[in-house]
MARDO-498893 format. One line per 2 residues: number of its first residue (from 1); for each residue y, z, x of C-alpha. Coordinates in pm, 1 decimal, always signed. Layout:
<sites>
NUM) Y,Z,X  ...
</sites>
This chain:
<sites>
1) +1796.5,+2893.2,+1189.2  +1935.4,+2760.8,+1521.4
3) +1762.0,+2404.6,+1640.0  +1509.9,+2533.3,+1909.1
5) +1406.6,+2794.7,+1658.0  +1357.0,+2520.0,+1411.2
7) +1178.1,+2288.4,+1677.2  +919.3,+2530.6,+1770.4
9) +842.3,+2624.4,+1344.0  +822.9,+2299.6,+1290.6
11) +532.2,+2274.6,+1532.2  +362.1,+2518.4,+1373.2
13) +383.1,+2339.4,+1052.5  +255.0,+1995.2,+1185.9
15) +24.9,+2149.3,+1408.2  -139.3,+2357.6,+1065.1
17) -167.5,+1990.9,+918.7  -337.0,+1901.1,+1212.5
19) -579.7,+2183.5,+1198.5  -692.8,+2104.2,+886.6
21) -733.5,+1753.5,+985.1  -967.9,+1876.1,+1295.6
23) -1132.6,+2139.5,+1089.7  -1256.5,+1898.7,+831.3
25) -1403.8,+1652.1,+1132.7  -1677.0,+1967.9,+1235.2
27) -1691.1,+2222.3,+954.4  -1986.9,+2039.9,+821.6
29) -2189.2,+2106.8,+1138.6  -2322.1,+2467.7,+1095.6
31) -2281.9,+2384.3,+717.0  -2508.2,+2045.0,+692.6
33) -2879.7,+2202.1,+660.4  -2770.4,+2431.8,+386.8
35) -2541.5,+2129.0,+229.1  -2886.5,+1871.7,+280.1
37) -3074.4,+2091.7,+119.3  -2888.8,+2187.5,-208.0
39) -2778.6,+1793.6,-227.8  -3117.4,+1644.2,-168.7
41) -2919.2,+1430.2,+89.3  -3151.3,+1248.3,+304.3
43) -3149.1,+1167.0,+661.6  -2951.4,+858.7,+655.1
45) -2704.5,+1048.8,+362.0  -2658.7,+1320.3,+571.1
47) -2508.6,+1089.3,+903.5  -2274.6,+937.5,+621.4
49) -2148.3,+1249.1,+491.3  -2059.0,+1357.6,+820.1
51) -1896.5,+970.2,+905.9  -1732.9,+852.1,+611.3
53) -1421.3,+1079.6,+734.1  -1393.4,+938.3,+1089.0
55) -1478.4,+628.8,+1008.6  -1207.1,+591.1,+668.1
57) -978.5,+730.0,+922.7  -994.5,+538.3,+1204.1
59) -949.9,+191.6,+998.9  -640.6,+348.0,+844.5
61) -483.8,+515.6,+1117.3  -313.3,+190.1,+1269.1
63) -177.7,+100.0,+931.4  -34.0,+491.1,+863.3
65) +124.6,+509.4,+1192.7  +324.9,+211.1,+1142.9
67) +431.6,+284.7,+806.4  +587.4,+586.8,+920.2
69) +794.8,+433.8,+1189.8  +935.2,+204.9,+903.0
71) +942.4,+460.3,+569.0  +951.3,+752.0,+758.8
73) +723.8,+1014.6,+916.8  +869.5,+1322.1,+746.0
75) +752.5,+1148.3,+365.2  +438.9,+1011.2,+579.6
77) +292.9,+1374.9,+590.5  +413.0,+1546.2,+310.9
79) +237.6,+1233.9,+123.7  -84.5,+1322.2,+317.4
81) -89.4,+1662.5,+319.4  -83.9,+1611.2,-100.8
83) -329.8,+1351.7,-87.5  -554.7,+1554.3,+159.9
85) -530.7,+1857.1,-75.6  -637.5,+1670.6,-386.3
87) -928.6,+1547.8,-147.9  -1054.9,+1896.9,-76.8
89) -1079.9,+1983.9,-406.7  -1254.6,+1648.2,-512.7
91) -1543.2,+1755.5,-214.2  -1575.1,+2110.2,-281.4
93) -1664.7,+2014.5,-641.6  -1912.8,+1767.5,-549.1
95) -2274.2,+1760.5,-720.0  -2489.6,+1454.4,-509.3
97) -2466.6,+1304.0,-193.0  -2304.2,+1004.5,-273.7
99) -1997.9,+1191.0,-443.2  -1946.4,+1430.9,-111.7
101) -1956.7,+1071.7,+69.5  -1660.7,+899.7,-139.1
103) -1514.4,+1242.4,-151.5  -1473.2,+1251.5,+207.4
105) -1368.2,+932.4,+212.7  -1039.9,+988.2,-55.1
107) -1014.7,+1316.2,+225.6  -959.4,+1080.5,+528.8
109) -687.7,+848.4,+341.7  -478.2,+1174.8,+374.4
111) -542.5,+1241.5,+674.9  -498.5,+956.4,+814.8
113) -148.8,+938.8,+648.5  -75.8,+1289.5,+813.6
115) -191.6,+1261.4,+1146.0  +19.1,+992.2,+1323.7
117) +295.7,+1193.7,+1154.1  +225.8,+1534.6,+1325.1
119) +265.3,+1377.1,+1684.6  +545.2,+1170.9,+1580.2
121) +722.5,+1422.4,+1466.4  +688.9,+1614.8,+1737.6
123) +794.7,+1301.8,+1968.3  +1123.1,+1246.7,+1780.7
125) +1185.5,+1614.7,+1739.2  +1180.4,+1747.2,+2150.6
127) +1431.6,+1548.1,+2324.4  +1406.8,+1749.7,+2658.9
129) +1082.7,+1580.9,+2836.0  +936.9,+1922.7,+2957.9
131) +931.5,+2082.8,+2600.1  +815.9,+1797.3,+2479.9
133) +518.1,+1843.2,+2712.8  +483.9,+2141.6,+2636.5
135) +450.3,+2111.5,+2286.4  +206.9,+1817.1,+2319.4
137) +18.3,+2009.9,+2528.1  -8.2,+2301.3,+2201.2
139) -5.9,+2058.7,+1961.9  -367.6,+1848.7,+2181.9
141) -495.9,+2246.1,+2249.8  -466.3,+2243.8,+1835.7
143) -659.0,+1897.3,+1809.2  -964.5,+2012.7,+1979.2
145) -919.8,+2415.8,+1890.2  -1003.6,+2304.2,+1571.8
147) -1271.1,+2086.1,+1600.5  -1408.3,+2356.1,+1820.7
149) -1346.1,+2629.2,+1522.2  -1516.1,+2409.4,+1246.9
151) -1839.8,+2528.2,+1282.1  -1744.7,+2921.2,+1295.7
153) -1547.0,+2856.3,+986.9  -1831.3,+2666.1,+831.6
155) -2104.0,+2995.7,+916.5  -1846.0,+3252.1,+791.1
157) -1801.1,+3065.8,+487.8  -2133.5,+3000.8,+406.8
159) -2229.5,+3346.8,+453.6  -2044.0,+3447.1,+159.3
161) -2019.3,+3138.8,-67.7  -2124.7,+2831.0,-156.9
163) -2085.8,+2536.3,+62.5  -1821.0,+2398.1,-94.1
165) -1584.5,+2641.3,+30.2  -1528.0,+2515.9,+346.7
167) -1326.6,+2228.3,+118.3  -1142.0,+2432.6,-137.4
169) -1018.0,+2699.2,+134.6  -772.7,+2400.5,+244.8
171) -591.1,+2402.8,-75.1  -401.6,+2722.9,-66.2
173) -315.3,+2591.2,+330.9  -206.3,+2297.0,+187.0
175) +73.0,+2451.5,-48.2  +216.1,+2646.0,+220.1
177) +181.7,+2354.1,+480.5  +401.4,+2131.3,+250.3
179) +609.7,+2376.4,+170.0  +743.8,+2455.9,+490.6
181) +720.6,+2089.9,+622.2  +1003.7,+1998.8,+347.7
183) +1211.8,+2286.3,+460.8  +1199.2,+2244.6,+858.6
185) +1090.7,+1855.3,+894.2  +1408.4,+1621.6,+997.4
187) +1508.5,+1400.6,+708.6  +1363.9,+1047.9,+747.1
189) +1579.1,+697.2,+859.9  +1456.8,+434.5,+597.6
191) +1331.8,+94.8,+739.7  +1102.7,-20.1,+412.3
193) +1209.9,-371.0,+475.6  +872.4,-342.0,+673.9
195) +585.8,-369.7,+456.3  +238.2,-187.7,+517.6
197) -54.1,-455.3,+613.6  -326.6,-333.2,+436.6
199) -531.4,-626.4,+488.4  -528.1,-576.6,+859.7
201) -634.4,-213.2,+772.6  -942.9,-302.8,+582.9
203) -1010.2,-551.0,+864.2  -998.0,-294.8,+1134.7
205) -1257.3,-91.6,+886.6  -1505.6,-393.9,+819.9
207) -1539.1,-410.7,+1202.7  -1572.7,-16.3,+1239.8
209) -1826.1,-30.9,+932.7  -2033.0,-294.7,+1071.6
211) -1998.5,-153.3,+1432.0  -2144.7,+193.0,+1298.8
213) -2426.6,+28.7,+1084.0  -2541.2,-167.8,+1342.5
215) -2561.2,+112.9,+1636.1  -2753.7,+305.9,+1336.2
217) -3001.2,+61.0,+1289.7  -3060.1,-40.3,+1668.6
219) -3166.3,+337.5,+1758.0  -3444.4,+383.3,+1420.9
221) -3777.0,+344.4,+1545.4  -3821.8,+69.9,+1270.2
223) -3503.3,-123.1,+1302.6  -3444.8,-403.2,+1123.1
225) -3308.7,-728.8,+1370.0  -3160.5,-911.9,+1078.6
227) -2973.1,-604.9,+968.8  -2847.4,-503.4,+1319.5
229) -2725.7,-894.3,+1353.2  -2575.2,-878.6,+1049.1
231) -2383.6,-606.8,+1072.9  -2253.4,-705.0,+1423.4
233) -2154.7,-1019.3,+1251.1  -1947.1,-851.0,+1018.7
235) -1793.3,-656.8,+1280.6  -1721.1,-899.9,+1536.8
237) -1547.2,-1109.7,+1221.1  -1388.6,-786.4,+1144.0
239) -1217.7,-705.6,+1451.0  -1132.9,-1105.7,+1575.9
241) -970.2,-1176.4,+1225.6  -762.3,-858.0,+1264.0
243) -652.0,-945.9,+1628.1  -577.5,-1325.0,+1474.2
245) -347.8,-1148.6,+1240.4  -182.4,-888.1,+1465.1
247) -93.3,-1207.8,+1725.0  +94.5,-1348.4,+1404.3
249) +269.4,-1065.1,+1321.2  +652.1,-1013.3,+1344.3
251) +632.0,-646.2,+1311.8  +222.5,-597.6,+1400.8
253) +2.8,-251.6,+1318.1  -138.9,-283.9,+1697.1
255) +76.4,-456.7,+1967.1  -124.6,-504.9,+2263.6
257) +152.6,-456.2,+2514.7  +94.4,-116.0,+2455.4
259) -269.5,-113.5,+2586.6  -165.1,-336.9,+2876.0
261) +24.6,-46.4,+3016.9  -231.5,+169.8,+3258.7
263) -103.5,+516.0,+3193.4  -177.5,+431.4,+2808.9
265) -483.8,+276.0,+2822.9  -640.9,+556.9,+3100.5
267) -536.4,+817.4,+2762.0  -691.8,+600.3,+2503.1
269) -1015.4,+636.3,+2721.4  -998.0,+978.4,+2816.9
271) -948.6,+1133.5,+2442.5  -1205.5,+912.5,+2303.1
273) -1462.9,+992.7,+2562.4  -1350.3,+1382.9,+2498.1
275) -1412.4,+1357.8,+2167.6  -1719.6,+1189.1,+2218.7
277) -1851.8,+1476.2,+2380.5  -1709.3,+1697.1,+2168.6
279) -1849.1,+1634.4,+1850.0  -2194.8,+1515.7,+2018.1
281) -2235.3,+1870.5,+2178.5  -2102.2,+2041.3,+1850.5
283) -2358.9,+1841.7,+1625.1  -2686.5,+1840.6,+1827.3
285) -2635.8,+2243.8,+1970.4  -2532.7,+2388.8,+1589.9
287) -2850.0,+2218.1,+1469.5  -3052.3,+2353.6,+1742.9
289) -2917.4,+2647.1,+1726.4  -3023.1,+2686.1,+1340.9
291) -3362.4,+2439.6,+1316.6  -3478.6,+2546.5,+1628.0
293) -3393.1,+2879.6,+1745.5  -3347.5,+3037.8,+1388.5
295) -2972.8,+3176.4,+1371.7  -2741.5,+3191.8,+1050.4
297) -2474.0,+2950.1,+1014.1  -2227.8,+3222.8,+1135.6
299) -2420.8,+3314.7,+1440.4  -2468.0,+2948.5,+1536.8
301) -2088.6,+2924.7,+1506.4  -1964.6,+3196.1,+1676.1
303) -2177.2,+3025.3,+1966.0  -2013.7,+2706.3,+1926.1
305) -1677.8,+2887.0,+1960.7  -1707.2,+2955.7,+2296.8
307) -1600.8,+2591.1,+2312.9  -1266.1,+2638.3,+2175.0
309) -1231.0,+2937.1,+2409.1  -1230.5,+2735.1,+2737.7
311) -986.9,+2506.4,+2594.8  -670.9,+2688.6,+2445.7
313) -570.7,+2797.2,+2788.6  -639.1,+2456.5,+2954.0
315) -473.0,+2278.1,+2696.1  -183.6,+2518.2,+2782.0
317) -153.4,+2452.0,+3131.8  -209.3,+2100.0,+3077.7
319) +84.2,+2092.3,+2864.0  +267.5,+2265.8,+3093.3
321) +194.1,+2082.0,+3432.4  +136.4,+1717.4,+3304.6
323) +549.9,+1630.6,+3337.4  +540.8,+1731.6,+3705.3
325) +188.0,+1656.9,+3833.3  +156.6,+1312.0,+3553.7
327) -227.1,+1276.5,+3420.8  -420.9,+1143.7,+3722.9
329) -541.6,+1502.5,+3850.4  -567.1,+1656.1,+3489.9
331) -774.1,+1341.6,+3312.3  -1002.0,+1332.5,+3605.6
333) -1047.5,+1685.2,+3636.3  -1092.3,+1765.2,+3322.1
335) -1367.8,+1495.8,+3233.9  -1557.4,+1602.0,+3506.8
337) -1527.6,+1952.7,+3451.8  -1629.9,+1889.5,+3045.5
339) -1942.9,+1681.8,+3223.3  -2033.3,+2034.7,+3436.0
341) -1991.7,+2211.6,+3138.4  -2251.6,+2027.7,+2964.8
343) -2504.5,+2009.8,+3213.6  -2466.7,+2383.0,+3207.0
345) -2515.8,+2433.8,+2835.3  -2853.9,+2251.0,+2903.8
347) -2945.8,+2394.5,+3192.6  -2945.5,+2753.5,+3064.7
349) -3062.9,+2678.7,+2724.4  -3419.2,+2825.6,+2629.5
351) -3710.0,+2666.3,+2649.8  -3502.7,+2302.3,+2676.6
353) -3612.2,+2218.5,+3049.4  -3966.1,+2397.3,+3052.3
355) -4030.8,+2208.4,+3389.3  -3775.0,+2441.2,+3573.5
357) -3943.5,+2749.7,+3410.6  -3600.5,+2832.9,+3308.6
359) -3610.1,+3078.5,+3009.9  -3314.0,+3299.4,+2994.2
361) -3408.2,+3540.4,+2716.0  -3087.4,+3508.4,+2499.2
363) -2885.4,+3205.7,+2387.9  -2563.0,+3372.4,+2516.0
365) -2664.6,+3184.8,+2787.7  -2524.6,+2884.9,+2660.0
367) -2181.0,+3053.3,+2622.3  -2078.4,+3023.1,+3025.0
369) -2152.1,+2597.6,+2963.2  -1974.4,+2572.7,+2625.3
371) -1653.3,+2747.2,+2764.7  -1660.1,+2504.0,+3089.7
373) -1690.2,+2218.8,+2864.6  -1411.3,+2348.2,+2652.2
375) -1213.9,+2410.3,+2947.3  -1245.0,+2034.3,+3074.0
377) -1185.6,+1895.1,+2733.7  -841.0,+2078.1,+2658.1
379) -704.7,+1956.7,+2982.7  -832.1,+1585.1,+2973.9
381) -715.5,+1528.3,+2612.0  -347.7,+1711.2,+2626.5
383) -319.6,+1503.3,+3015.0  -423.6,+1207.4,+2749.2
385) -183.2,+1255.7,+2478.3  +99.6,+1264.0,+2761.8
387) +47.9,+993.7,+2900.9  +30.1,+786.6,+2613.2
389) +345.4,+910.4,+2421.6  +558.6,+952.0,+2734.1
391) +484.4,+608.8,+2825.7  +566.4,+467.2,+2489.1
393) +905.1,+347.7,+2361.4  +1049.9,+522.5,+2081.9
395) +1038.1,+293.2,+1832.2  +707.6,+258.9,+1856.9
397) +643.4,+661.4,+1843.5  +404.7,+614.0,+1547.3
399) +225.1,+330.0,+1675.4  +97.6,+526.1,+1979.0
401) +32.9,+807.6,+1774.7  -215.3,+628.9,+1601.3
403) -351.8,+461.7,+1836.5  -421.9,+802.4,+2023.9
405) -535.8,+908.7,+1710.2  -750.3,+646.6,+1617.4
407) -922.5,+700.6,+2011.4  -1015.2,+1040.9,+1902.2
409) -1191.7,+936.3,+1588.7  -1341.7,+661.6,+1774.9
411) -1452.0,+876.2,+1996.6  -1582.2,+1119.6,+1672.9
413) -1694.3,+841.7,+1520.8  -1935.4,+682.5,+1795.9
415) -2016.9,+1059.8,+1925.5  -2166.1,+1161.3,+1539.4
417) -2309.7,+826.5,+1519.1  -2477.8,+713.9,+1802.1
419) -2604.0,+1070.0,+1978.7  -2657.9,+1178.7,+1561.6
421) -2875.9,+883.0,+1538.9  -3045.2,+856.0,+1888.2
423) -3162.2,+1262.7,+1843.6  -3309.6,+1164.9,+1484.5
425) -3486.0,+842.7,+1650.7  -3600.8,+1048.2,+1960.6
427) -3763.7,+1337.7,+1736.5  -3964.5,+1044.1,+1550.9
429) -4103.3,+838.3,+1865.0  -4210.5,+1178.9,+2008.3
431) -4307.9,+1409.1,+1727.7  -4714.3,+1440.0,+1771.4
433) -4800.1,+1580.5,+1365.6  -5136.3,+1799.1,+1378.3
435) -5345.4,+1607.7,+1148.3  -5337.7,+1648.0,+774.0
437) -4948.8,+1647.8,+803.5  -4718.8,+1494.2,+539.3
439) -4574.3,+1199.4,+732.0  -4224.3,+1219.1,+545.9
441) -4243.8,+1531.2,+848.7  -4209.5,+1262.9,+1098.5
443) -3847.8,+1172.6,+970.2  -3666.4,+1515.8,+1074.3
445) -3695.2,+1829.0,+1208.3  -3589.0,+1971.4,+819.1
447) -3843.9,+1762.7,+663.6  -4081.1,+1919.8,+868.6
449) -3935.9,+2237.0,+841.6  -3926.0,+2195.4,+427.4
451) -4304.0,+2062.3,+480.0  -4421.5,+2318.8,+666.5
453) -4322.5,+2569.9,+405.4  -4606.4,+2467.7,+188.3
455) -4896.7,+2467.8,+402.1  -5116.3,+2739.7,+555.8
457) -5007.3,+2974.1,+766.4  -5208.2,+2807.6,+1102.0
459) -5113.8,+2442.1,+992.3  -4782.3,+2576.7,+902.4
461) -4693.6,+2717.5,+1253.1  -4870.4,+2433.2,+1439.5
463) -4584.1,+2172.9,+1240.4  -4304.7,+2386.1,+1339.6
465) -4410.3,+2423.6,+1722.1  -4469.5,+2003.5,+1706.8
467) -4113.5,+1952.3,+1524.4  -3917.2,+2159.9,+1699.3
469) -4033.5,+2063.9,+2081.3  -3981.6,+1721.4,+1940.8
471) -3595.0,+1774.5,+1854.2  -3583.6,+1942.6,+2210.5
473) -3700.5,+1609.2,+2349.1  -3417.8,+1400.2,+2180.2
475) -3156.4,+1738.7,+2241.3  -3210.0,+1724.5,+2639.6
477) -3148.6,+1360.8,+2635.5  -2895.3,+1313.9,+2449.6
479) -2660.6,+1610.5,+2638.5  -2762.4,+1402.7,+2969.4
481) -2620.4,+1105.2,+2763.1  -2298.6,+1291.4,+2696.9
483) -2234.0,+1388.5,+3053.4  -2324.8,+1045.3,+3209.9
485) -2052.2,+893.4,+2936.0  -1754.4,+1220.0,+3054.9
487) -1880.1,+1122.1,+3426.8  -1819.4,+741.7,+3415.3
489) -1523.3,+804.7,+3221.9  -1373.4,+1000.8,+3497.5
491) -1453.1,+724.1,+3731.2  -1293.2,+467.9,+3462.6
493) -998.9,+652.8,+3416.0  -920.6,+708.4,+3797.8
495) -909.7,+338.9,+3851.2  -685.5,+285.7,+3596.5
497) -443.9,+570.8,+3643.4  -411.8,+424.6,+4041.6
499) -179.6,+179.7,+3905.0  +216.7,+311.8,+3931.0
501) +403.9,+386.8,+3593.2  +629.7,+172.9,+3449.2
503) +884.4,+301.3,+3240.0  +795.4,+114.2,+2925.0
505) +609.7,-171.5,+2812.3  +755.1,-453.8,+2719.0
507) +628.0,-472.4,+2307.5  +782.1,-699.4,+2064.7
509) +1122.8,-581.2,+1942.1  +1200.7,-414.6,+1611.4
511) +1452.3,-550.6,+1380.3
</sites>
């Protein structure tokens, strides 16, 4: 096999690792009311099942990234893709909530071992700077394709098995992944004289943990003050202890030159705000599209996959014009188009702005939104990866990896988290129960839904009509939320990209 045949297989290798990475972050979307239900999982459970992988991820990233610029990013995701196997298998066999939880948990130590590898890879593999573009701009198309794809997956699976499929099908990938990464991956330059700080790894995740807790208690209806200053306590101590340590560092996880360049920082903002939106829009319309409106898992999904149709081509043509054009026009552009795209997806969505007297009579309506949004999102986040890894030196290839990578999760992270959290506390302020109701029904649209099962037939239907035009309330909000963040993040990112490129920034040298 010549070398540009072998450059182009091995981006379909990494880019399969990345997949699975992606897949994992949504799958549970369309597949969370059927996995609540057979777990007992309970409203709070259920926002941890779905975190616990972001969040493990995104305190580990930093540390994984730099630990394959010194042992070697070939070993760095063969060693996740085995670990991230052995993880799938582990959550597919779960049998309680708090299992799946840790499960997913062991699941994001391998990915976050894999991921900084995938783009690194690809970064030391494409020396000419337009294929390298190009394959960044396929290998970010991947990132969010499968995110996108997650739920669809999720519905197929669950309409012929058990919900722990949508783990164990990543197994037999797996094999085959790691197979052909041995075969076509370069072979690794040792620098282990470079340790791994794993304390400044669990610092990064006290902050992230506290961070999350505390933006989950701030949005209940009955929050707790001491908790949500507690747990900002912990996170503030979290992320000025780590900073402390990086500052100290010879050969630091994070080094802050690289976030004083503009180019870099304007794509750390732009993927985290796409994912953001991403996984806010995925979460809130699959449950809609299942709690409120009725459809299967797989019908839900196949909506939700309109998203992933808008952005393979963008992502595409991002890849391919972000060398010439750089990622002023394609950031901007694309944020604002994802924020269009959203507005769209609520605007033609039944019954969710009854003051227009809008009520298209099929959800297809939603497609036309969802593919505008996808659209947007494919070219702001392949415009984002380019600009951070063509602005970063080489030897620090798998530091800006991560710290793209940890962005996106970020982004994940706070989108699950705080529009998760703010649609649960929006269905409880405004849910009006017809009396006699159970008041557990005033904690989620399923309660009510599980409630409303054992009551009359006239009580019965008068819950469901309350519940659901609750959720609608918190569902209209929080997609205005989502395109107010993409908007101001266009605005954000403009300012910063108005500042020239430099060819490097100056971060502390590598012995």
């Amino acid at each position: 096999m010549n070398g540009s045949a072998r450059r182009w297989w091995l981006l379909g290798t990494v880019s399969v690792g990345l997949l699975l990475i992606t897949l994992d972050m949504s799958v549970l979307y369309t597949a969370l009311p059927t996995l609540t239900e057979d777990l007992g999982a309970d409203a709070s459970q259920k926002l941890w099942i779905i975190n616990a992988y972001p969040l493990v991820m995104a305190g580990l990233l930093l540390g994984a990234g730099t630990l394959g610029d010194h042992v070697g990013h070939k070993r760095m995701f063969l060693v996740g893709l085995s670990l991230f196997g052995a993880a799938s298998a582990a959550a597919a066999l779960a049998s309680s909530p708090g299992m799946l939880i840790g499960a997913r948990a062991f699941l994001a130590v391998g990915a976050a071992a894999m991921m900084p590898a995938t783009l690194s890879l690809i970064r030391v593999t494409f020396d000419d700077e337009r294929e390298r573009s190009i394959a960044i701009g396929l290998w970010g198309s991947v990132s969010v394709i499968g995110t996108a794809l997650g739920p669809i997956l999720g519905g197929l699976l669950l309409r012929y098995f058990w919900w722990g499929s949508v783990f164990l099908i990543n197994v037999p990938v797996v094999v085959l992944a790691l197979a052909a990464g041995a075969v076509l991956a370069p072979r690794d330059s040792e620098r282990s004289d470079k340790p791994w700080d794993l304390l400044a790894s669990l610092l990064v995740m006290a902050g992230l943990v506290g961070l999350v807790h505390a933006v989950k208690e701030a949005v209940k209806p009955a929050s707790q003050p001491l908790h949500i200053v507690l747990a900002l306590l912990v996170s503030a101590a979290g992320f000025t202890l780590f900073v402390l340590r990086q500052r100290r560092q010879s050969h630091p996880l994070l080094d802050f030159a690289l976030l004083r360049h503009p180019h870099i920082l304007s794509g750390v903002a732009a993927a985290a705000m796409a994912m953001f939106a991403t996984a806010g829009i995925q979460l809130i319309l699959a449950q809609r599209l299942q709690l409120v409106v009725g459809l299967t898992p797989l019908h839900a999904g196949l909506l939700i996959a309109a998203f992933a149709v808008g952005c393979l081509p963008a992502g595409v043509v991002a890849g391919s014009l972000a060398w010439s054009t750089g990622p002023r026009p394609l950031i901007v552009a694309g944020l604002l188009s994802s924020a269009a795209g959203v507005l769209l997806t609520l605007l033609f969505t039944p019954g969710a702005l009854p003051l227009l007297h809008i009520r298209p009579d099929s959800q297809l309506w939603v497609v036309p939104g969802l593919i505008v949004a996808g659209a947007g999102t494919g070219l702001a986040m392949t415009a984002a990866s380019a600009a951070i890894m063509a602005n970063a030196p080489a030897h620090r290839a798998g530091m800006a990896a991560s710290v793209e990578e940890v962005s996106y999760e970020l982004g994940s992270l706070s989108g699950v988290a705080v529009l998760g959290s703010a649609l649960t506390s929006l269905y409880t302020v405004t849910v009006r129960l017809p009396k006699g109701t159970p008041s557990t029904a005033e904690d989620s649209l399923e309660q009510a839904l599980a409630e409303a099962e054992g009551l009359p037939a006239d009580r019965a239907e008068a819950l469901v009509d309350a519940a659901r035009s609750a959720f609608d309330n918190g569902y209209v909000v929080t997609l205005l939320l989502i395109a107010g963040v993409l908007t101001a993040g266009a605005a954000v990112t403009a300012r910063l990209l108005d500042h020239p490129a430099t060819t490097e920034p100056e971060t502390k040298p590598v012995a």
